[in-house]
N, C-alpha and C positions, 0 to 999 in steps of 0.2 A: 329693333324695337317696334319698327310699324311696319312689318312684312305682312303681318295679315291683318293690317288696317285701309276697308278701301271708303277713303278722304272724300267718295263722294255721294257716299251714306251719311255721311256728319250730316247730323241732324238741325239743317241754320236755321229749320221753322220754330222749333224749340226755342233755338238763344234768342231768336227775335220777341219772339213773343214775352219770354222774360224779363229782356233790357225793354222791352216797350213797357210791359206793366210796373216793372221798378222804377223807369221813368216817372209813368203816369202819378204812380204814389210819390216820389218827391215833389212833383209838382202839388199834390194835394198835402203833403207834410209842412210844405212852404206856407201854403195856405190857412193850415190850422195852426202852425207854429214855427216861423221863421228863423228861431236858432237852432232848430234840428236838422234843417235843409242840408247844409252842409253836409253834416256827419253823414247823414245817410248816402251824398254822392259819394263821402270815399266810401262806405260801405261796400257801393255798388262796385266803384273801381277793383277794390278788393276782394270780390266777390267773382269777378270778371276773371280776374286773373287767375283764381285758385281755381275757378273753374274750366277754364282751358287748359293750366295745367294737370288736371285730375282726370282728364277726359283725353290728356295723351297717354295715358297711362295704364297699360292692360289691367282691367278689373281684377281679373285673377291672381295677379300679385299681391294685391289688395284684400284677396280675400284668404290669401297663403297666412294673411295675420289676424285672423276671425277671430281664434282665444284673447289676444291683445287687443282688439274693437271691443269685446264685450269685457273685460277686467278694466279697461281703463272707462266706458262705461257709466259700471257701478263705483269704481273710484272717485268718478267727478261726481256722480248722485251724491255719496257719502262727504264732498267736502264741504256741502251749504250746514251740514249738523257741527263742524267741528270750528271752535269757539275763535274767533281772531281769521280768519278766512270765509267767512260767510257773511253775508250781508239780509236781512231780514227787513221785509216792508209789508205793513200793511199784515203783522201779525203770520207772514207764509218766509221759509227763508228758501228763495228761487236763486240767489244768485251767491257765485262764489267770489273770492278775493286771491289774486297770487299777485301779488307786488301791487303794480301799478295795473294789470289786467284786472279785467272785471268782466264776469260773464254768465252767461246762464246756461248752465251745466246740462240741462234736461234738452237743449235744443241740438247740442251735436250728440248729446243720447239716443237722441230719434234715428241719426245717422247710422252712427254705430252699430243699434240695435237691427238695424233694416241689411247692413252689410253681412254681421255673425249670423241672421237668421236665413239669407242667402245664401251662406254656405252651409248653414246645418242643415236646413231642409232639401238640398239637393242631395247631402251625403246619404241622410237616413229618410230619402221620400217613402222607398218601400216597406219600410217599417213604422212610419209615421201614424196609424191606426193600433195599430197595438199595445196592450196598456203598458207595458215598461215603455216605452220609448214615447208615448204620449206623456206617461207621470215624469219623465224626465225634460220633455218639453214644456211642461207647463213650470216645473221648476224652475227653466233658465230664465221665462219669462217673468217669472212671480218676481225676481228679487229686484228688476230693476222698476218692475210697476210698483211694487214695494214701497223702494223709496219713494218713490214721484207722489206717491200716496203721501207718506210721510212727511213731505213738506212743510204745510199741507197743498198740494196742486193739484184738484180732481179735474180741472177742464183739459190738463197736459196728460193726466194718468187714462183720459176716456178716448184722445188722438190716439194715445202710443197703444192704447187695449186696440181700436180699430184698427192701427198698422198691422199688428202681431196678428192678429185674427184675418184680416184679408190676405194675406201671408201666407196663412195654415188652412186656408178657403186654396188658395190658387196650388198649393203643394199637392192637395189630394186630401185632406180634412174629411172623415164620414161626412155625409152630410147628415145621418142622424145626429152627431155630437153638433153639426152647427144649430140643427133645429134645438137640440138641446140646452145647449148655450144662450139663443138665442130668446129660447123662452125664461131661460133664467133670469136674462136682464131684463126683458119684458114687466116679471113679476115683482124684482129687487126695485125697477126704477117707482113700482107703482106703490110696494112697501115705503118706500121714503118717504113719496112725495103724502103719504096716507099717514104716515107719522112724524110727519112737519107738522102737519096742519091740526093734528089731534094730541101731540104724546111731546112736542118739545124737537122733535127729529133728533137722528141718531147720528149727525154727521158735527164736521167742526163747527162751531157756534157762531160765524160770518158767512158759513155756508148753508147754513140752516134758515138762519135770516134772508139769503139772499132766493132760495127756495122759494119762502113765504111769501117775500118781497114780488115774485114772480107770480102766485098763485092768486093772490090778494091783493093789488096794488094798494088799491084806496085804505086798506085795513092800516096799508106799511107806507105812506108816503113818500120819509124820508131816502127809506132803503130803497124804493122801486124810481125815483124820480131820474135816476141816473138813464135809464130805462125808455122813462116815460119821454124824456126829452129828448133824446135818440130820438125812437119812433116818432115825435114830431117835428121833428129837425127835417126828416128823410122826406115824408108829407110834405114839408112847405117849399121843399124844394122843386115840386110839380114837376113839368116835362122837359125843362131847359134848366133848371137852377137860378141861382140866385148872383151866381157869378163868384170866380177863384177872388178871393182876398177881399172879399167884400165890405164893407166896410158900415152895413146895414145897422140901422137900429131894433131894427125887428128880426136880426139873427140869432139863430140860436148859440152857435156858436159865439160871434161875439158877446154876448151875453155871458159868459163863461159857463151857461146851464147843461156843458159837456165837460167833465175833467176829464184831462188826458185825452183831448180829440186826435195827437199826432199818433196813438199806438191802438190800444183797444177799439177805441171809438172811431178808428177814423174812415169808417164803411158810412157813419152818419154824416161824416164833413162832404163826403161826396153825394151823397144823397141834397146835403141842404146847398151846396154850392154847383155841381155839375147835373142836377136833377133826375129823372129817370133814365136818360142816353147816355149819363154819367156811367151811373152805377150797371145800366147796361153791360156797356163797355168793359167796365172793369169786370164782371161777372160771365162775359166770353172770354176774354183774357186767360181766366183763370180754370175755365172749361177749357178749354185749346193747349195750353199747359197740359193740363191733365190728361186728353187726348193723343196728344204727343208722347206723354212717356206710355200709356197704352199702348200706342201702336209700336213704338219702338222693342216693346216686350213682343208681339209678337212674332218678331225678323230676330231674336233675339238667338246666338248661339246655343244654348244651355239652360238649363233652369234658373242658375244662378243668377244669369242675366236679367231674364224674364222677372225673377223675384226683385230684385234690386229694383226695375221701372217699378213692379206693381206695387215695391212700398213707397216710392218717390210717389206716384199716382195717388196713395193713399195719404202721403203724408199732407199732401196738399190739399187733397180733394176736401178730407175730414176737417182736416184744421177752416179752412174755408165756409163748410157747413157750419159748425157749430159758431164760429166766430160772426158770418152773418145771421144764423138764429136770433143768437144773443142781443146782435145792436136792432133787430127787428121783433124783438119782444117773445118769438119764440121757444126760446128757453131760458133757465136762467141766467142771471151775469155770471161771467165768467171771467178770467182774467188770459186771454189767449187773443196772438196778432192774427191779423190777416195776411198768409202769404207775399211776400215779394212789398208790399204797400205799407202795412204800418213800421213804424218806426222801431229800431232795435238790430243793431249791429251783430248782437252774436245770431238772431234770427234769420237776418238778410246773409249773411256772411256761409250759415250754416249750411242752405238753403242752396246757394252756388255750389258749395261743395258738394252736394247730394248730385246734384241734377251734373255736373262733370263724367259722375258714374254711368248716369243714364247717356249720358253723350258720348262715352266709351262703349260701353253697350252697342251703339247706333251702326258706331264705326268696323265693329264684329258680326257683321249679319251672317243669319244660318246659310243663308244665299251662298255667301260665298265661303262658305268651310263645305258646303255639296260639291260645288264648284271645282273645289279645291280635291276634292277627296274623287270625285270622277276623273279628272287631269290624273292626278296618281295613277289610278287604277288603269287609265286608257295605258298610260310609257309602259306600264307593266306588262 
């Protein structure tokens, strides 16, 4: 099983860096909310484990089950619509129900999605520009953005559109059709935001508002304060903060003027209690992360290797952007965690398992299948 595994490419900068930042966010979960501390260490434990287990485990066996990654999927997408197994909040149904589990379908989707597309796009990279094998690639990906769509979850459907798309960037993508594409969304983003504000907008009617809410504060107070109080929370946290568990009157947080500071919000609890070296910190973390499976793609055996890092790279990188956007006012709210740090079991949990892949990867360097393939060639 580990004959062409050499144990000291394992990649320990990686797992450092992640149990550090998963750390660090418990410590700030404890902070904004003290009955979720727990949950998230076994998370992490759990999280540990699946992930060294998954990272003994040749990727390619893994990907011998690509059809069965992408049907089970769109399976779990499809079980938040069906009645008595879904759970609905907040008007979006994200989460599914089997017995006593409880989870959210779209985060090992992302998984999934990043493993099936690693082995499609290595099988048919050479035909990957051609329009049969293009209009068959944008099918495979239509159905599971589809659903995500469907929800309604447009901040998970604009990560997972980013994975797929840095994907079919790193496969060999024209770059006309990127430019293409590129300006499409350019134009679509500026349509919305031009018929929110004039015509009612065209999206779901919580998303539309929250648009506005973004464009307009003062027009929307109610809907933008979520927002507004974020962004001053991070402010009054100046260069040092405010202090972990603080117990201030002029906090924002304690103030309760952040709901949900343990998940969404909780890039603001670190701004208002660990201040700018805070959020520093956590924002190399998360770059260094990101870096690591990059570089890991590079040493990478195969394409399929290299895609597997560049979606883990993207899963993170993306989800990260838009989620500090949001709690910094630069785009609008959105309902997506940050990385490793807010709170959410099937998030944290899913997230190990991803990054296992890339730490099997690590352990198959090109190095040494050259290595390997000159030794041959020399006995002969």
């Amino acid at each position: 099983m580990f004959r062409n595994y050499r144990f000291k490419n394992y990649n320990f900068r990686l797992v450092i860096f992640i149990v550090a930042l998963t750390i660090y966010g418990i410590i700030i979960i404890g902070s904004a909310n003290k009955s979720y501390q727990n949950k998230q260490i076994i998370g992490m434990v759990i999280g540990i484990i699946v992930m060294v287990a998954v990272s003994m485990v040749d990727y390619s066996a893994f990907l011998s089950m690509h059809w069965l990654f992408y049907i089970l999927s769109c399976l779990m997408l499809l079980l938040v619509f069906v009645p008595g197994l879904s759970h609905s909040s907040k008007g979006a149904r994200r989460w599914a129900k089997l017995g006593p589990l409880q989870f959210q379908p779209s985060e090992l989707a992302k998984i999934f999605i990043v493993m099936f597309l690693a082995w499609y796009l290595m099988k048919y990279q050479e035909d990957l520009n051609k329009k049969k094998r293009l209009l068959t690639t944008i099918a495979f990906c239509l159905v599971p953005l589809g659903l995500i769509v469907l929800e309604p979850d447009l901040s998970t459907t604009i990560v997972v559109f980013c994975i797929i798309f840095s994907m079919l960037f790193y496969a060999g993508l024209s770059k006309k059709i990127v430019g293409a594409v590129l300006g499409l969304i350019a134009a679509g983003a500026f349509g919305v935001i031009f018929l929110t504000l004039h015509a009612g907008g065209v999206l779901a009617g919580y998303q539309n508002d929250r648009i506005a809410a973004w464009l307009q504060p003062d027009k929307y107070p109610s809907k933008s304060m979520q927002q507004q109080n974020s962004i001053m929370a991070i402010g009054s946290g100046e260069l040092f903060g405010k202090g972990l568990a603080n117990t201030g009157a002029n906090s924002v947080k304690n103030g309760n003027y952040i709901p949900e500071p343990h998940t969404d919000f909780i890039f603001a609890v670190t701004g208002e209690e660990t201040g700018f070296l805070g959020t520093v910190l956590m924002i190399v973390l998360l770059f260094l992360i990101v870096f690591e499976c990059l570089r890991t793609a590079k040493k990478a055996k195969d394409l399929a290797g290299q895609l597997i890092c560049i979606g883990m790279a993207s899963t993170i990188g993306f989800q990260t952007f838009v989620n500090i956007c949001v709690v910094t006012g630069l785009m609008p709210n959105t309902g997506l965690t940050l990385p490793f740090v807010s709170y959410g079991l099937t998030s944290l949990v899913t997230l190990y398992f991803g990054m296992g892949f890339v730490l099997n990867v690590s352990v198959q360097s090109k190095k040494f299948y050259a290595d390997e393939r000159n030794f041959t060639l020399d006995l002969q």
